[in-house]
Every structure is written in C-alpha cells, then in structure tokens.
C-alpha positions in Angstrom: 43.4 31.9 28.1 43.7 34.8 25.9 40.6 36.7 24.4 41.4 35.6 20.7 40.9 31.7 21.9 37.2 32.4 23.6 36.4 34.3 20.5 37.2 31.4 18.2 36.0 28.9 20.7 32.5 30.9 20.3 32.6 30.6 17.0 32.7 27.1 16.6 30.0 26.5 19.3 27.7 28.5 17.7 28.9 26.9 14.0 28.6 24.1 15.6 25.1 24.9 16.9 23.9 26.3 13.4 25.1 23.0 11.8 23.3 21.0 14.6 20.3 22.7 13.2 20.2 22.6 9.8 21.2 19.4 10.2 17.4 18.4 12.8 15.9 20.9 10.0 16.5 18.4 7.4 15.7 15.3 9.7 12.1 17.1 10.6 11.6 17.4 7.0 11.8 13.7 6.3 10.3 12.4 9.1 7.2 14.7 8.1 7.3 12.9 4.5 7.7 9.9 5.9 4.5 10.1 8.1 2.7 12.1 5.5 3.3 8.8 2.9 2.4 6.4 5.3 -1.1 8.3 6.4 -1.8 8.6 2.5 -0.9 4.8 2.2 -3.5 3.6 4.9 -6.4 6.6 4.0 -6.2 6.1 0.4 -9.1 4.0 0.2 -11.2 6.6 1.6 -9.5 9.6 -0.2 -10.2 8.0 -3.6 -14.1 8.2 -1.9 -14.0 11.6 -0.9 -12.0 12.5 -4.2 -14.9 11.3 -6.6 -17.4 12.5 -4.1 -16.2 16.0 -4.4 -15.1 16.6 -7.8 -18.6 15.2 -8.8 -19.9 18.1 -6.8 -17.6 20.8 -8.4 -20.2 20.6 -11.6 -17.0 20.3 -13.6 -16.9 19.7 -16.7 -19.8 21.6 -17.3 -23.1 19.5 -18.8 -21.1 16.2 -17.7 -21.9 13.7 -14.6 -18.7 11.7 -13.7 -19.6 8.0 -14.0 -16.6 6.2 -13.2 -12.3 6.9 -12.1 -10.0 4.5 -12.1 -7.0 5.3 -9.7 -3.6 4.4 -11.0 -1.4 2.6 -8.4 1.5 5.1 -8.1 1.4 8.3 -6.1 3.6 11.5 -6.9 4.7 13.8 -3.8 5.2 17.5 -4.1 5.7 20.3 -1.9 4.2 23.7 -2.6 7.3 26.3 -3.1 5.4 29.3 -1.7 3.5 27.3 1.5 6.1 24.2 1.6 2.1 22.2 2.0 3.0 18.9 0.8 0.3 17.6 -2.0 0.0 14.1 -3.5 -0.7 13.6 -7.2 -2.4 10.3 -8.3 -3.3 9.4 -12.2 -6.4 8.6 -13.2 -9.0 7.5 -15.6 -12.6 9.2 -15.6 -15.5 8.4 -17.3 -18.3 10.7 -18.1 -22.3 10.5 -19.0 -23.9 13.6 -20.2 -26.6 15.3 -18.0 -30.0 14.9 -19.7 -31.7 17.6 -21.7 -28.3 18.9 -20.9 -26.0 21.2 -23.1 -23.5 17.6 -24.0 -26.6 15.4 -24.2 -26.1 13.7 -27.4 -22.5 14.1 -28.3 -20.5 11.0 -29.2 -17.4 12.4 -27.4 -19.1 12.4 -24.2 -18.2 8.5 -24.0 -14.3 8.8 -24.2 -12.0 8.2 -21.6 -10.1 11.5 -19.7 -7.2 11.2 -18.4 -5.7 13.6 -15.5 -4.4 14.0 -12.2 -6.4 13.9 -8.7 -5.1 16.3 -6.3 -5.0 15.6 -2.3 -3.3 17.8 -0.1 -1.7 17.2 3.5 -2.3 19.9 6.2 -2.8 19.4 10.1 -1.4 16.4 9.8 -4.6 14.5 7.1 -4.7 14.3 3.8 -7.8 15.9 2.0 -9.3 16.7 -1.2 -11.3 19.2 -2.6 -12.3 17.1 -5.6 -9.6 19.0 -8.1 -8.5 16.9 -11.3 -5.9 18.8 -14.1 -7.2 17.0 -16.7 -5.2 15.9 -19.6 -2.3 15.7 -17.5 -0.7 12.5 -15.9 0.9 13.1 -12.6 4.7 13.5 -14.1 3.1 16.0 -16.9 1.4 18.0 -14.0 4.8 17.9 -12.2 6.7 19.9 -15.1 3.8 21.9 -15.8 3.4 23.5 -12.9 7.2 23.3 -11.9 7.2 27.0 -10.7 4.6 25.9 -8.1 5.4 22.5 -7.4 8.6 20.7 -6.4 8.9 17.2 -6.5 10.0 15.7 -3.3 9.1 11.6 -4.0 7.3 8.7 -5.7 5.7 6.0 -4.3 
C-alpha cells in the first residue's frame, strides 16, 4: 500500500474517533440532565423545605419574616454558561409579615403577594439551595433576564 493511502486511512480513523467523541460528549450531557431531573423530581419535597428554611434565614427582604410560599408545579432547567452547573428555577408565591417594632411594622403593603423565582442548584451529583428568590420574576422572566448567564436546556 502506498504512503498516501495510510495517510488518508489515518485520517479517517482519527475523524472517525473525534466524531465518536463528540458524539458520547453529547450522550454524557443528556444522561447527566436526565439524572439531574429525576433527583430534583424525587427531592423536591425536601428542597421546597430547605428552600423556605434558608431564604428565611438570609434576613431578606429586610424588616420582613416570610410567612408562607407556594411552589408552582413546573420546573425550568438551566445550565450556567461560565461553569456549565446546571440550576433549576421554580415559581413561586411568598407571603410576608412584618417583623415587630420593625422598620415595615405597620405598612399595608407588607400583606401583598410576591411573586419570584426559587433557585436550586445541582452539583456533586444533589440538588441544593441557598435560599435565593429573584423576586418579581417568574421562572421564564428570569430566564431572558439573565440570558447572558443562563441557558435554557429544559422544562418539566
């Protein structure tokens, strides 16, 4: 065989390989979804815990005890663009009472219903929360708000 034929036969083996690849790249990425969905599926109930647990401890918004959240059914998946860290963004409906002798104590517009976004993020393998809401913000809103950080990657 002549030199020109085991040069183009290395070529295609190692396009061949880079496809291959790619190709497991992409399978990896999905199977890691697909796990990460299915852990948030069966933890939820104990996120949603740990969510109103820990933004009640952030002392956020300031004067205000949270009272109540209502978790919306649907859950939004993002990836991170700078880490790839997949988060999950869930709506939801927070009441507030005002602390008292507090700075809010006595205003009527401590009462209303906020609406935002509860944020969990996937890492090791578990989903977590730090207790972070963007308030104001369903989960789509949050999505195109933070486009430059966030990519969406599925809804469940």
């Amino acid at each position: 065989m002549e030199l020109w034929m085991w040069a183009a036969a290395g070529v295609l083996g190692l396009g061949a390989l880079v496809w291959l690849f790619w190709g497991m790249r992409g399978f990896g990425t999905a199977v890691k979804l697909e796990r990460a969905r299915e852990m948030f599926k069966l933890q939820r109930e104990r996120l949603e815990t740990y969510f109103i647990q820990a933004a009640g401890n952030t002392g956020k918004p300031r004067g205000l005890r949270w009272k109540d959240c209502q978790f919306e059914n649907g859950v939004h998946f993002v990836k991170e663009r700078a880490s790839g860290q997949l988060a999950a963004l869930v709506g939801v409906t927070i009441s507030f009472e005002a602390i008292e002798g507090g700075e809010m104590d006595g205003v009527a517009a401590v009462g209303n219903l906020r609406h935002a976004s509860a944020v969990f993020f996937y890492h090791g393998g578990q989903w977590s929360t730090v207790g972070k809401a963007v308030f104001n913000m369903n989960p789509e809103e949050t999505i195109k708000h933070f486009e430059k950080q966030y990519e969406r990657i599925d809804r469940a």
